[in-house]
N, C-alpha and C positions, 0 to 999 in steps of 0.2 A: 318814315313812310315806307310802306310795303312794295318794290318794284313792280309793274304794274308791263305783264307778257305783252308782246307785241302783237297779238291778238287776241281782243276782246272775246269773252263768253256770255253766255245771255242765257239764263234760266229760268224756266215756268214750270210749274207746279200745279198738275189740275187732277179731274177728274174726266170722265165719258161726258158729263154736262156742257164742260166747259172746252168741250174740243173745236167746236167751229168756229167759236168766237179769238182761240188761242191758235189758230193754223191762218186767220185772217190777220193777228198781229202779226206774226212771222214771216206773214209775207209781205207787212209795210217795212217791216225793220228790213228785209232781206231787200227791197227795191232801192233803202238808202244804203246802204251795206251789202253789194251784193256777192263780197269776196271778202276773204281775211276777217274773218266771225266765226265760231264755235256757238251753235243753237243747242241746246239738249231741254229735251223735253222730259220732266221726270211728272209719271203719271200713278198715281193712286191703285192705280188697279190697270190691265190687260183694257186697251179700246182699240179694237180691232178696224172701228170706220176708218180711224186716223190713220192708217200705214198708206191707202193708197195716194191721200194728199201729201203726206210727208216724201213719199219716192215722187211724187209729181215737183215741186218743192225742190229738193236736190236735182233732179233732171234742169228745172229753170235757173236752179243760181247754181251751178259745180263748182265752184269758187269758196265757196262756202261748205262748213260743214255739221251735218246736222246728226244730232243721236237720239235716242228713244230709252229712258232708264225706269224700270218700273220699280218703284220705291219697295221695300216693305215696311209695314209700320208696325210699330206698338200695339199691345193689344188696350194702350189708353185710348188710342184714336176708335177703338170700336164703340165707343160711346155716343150716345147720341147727344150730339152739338146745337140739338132745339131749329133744325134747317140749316147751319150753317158748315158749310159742306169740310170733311177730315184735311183737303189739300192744303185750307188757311195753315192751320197747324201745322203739316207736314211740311212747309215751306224752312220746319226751325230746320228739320233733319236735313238739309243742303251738306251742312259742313261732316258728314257722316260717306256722302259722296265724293265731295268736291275736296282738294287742297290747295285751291289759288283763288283769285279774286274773281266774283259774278257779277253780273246784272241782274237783279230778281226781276222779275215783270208779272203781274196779274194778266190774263188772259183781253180782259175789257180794256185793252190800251190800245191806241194808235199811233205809232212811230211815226214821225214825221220827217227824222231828219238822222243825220249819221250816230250811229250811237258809239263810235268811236271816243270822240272827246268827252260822253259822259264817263265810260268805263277808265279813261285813262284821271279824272277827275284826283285833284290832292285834295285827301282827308286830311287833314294835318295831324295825324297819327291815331284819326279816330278809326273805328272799326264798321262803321254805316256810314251812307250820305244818303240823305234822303232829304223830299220837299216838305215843307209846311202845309198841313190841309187848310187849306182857302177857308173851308165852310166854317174850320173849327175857332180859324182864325176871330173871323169873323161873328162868332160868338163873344171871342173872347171879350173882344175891342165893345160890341153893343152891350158886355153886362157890366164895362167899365162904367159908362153913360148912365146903366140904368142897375143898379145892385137886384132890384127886384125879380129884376128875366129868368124866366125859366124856362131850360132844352133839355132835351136827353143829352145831348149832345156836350152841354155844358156842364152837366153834373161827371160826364165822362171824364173829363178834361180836369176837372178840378179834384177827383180822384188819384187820378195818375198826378197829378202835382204835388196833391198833398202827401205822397208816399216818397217819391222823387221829384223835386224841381226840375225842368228841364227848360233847356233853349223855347221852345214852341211845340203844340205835339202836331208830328210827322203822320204822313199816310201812308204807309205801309205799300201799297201797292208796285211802288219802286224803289228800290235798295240796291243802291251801289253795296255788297259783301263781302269784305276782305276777311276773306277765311283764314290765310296766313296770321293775318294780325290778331285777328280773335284768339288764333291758338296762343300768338308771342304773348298777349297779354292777360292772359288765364282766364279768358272769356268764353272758352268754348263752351263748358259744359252750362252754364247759363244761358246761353242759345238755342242746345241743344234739348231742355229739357223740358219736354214737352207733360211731362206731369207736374214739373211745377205750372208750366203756362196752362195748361188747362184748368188747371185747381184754383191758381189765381183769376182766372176767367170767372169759374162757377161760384167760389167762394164771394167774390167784389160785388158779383150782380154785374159785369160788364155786358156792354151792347158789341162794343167793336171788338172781343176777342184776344186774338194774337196780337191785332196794332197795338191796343194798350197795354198788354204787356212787354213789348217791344218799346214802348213808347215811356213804358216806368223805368225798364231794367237796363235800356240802352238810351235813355234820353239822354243823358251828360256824355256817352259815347259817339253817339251820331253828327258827323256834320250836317245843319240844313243845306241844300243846294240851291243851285238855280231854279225858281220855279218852273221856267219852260219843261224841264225834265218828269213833271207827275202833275199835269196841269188839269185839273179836274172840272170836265168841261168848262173849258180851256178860262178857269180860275176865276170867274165872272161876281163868284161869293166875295172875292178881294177886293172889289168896286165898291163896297161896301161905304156910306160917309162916314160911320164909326172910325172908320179905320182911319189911323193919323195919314196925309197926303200922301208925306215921305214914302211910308210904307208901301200906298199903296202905288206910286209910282212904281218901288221894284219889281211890279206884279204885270207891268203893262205888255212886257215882249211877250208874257207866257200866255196872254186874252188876245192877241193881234196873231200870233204865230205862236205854235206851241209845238214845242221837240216833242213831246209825248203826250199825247191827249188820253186822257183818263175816263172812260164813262160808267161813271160807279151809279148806285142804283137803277131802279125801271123807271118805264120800261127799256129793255135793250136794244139799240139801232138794228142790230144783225135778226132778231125778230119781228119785229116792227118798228115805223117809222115814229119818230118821237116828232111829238106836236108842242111840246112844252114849252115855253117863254125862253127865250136865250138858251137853248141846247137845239132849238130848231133846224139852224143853218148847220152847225157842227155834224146835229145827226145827217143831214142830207149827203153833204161833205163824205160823210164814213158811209155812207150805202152804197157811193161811187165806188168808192174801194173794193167793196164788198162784193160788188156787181164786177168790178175787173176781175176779181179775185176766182170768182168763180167761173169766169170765161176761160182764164188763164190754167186752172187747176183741169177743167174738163169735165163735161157733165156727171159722166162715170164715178171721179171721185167725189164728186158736190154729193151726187143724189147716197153715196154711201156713208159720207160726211155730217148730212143733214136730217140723218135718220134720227 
């Protein structure tokens, strides 16, 4: 097991897109953590809106400490990803920065609670910890029941297995990343290598990317974790009755109270308010936030934020 510094780092990975949604997780993390944390923001490219939230942000937690690294990339990433924006990918290039353990975090997440005890989390020498996606879960278990079902989602899933078997496939969106231990165990350059992950992307016909290739090449690597930790509106696909009881028992802290609420596809809370069946209360929930967020940060930086 990789020693694990006495304070946690936490890394995101965006673009100018994805700056207000990723400056409003920072500051849930930073309310539960508001000292003895290392934030660094690694951004795709030069986003000028973000410096004046990010100095508001350190003025609120000093305790804390926050960096701004602008990545350079490959010139694979100048490829067009069919919408899906160069930072997924860029997320491999971390260990090209970094030489200790991170928190990876997607921008669309909401902290809830100290992310201390996740970063200090034992891998038991694996090189990831990441959660089980709910959603995918939950394919899995209804095409037990029924052989015939068909998802995108499921043909995804059965891809990446049939190439590599793994524990369950993982959501990508949070990743405990022992960069030390990738390197001890000659795993970096399989991380890192973002023409292989692209090429296996375009070559397979994948939907999800990075995750499945993450999810082929590092599935026997990764711990799953506690769901609470990447709980994808807040893991309600886990209710599922496919799913054996047990199972879904484990899933019940992370639907009732969730360390990291995850809100992956549309529409986005931070843009409009989501009306959708079971992500309703949740979304309401993150507009408070969003609304402190914006009080606390000050018009000034909102209105250049939110350009």
């Amino acid at each position: 097991m990789t020693e694990t510094s006495a304070t946690p780092h936490v890394s995101y990975v965006f673009d100018g897109g994805f700056a207000l949604p990723t400056m409003v997780s920072v500051f849930s993390l930073l309310q539960h953590r508001p000292k003895d944390v290392e934030v660094q923001f690694f951004v795709t490219e030069d986003v000028p809106k973000m410096r004046a939230t990010v100095e508001k942000l350190q003025a609120l937690f000093p305790g804390a400490e926050i960096k701004t690294t602008v990545m350079t990339l490959p010139d694979t990433l100048s490829r067009d990803f069919i919408g899906y924006p160069v930072a997924g990918f860029a997320r491999l290039l971390l260990p090209d920065y970094l030489d200790k353990r991170t928190i990876y975090l997607d921008g669309d997440t909401w902290v809830r609670d100290d992310i201390g005890e996740l970063y200090d989390q034992n891998l038991d020498g694996r090189v990831l910890g990441a959660c089980l996606d709910a959603a995918f879960l939950k394919l899995l278990w209804r095409s037990k029941r029924n052989p015939k079902l068909k998802h995108r989602r499921l043909v995804e899933m059965r891809a990446v297995d049939a190439i590599a078997p793994s524990e369950g496939y993982f959501n990508a969106g949070m990743m405990v990343v022992d960069i030390p231990a990738l390197r001890e165990q000659g795993l970096i350059e399989d991380f890192t290598n973002i023409t292989r992950a692209t090429t296996f992307w375009s070559d397979n016909g994948l939907l999800y990317h990075d995750q499945s290739y993450l999810n082929t090449v590092f599935g026997a690597h990764t711990k799953r974790l506690d769901p609470q930790w990447n709980a994808i509106w807040a893991n309600r696909s886990a209710s599922h009755k496919a799913i054996p009881a047990e199972l879904r028992a484990k899933f019940a802290a992370s639907q009732a109270d969730p360390a990291i609420l995850h809100m992956t596809s549309k529409p986005k809370p931070w843009i409009k308010p989501v009306l959708r069946g079971g992500r309703f209360v949740w979304g309401q929930k993150y507009r408070k936030v969003l609304a402190e967020f914006r009080e606390r940060v000050g018009a000034d930086a909102w209105a250049q934020l939110s350009t």
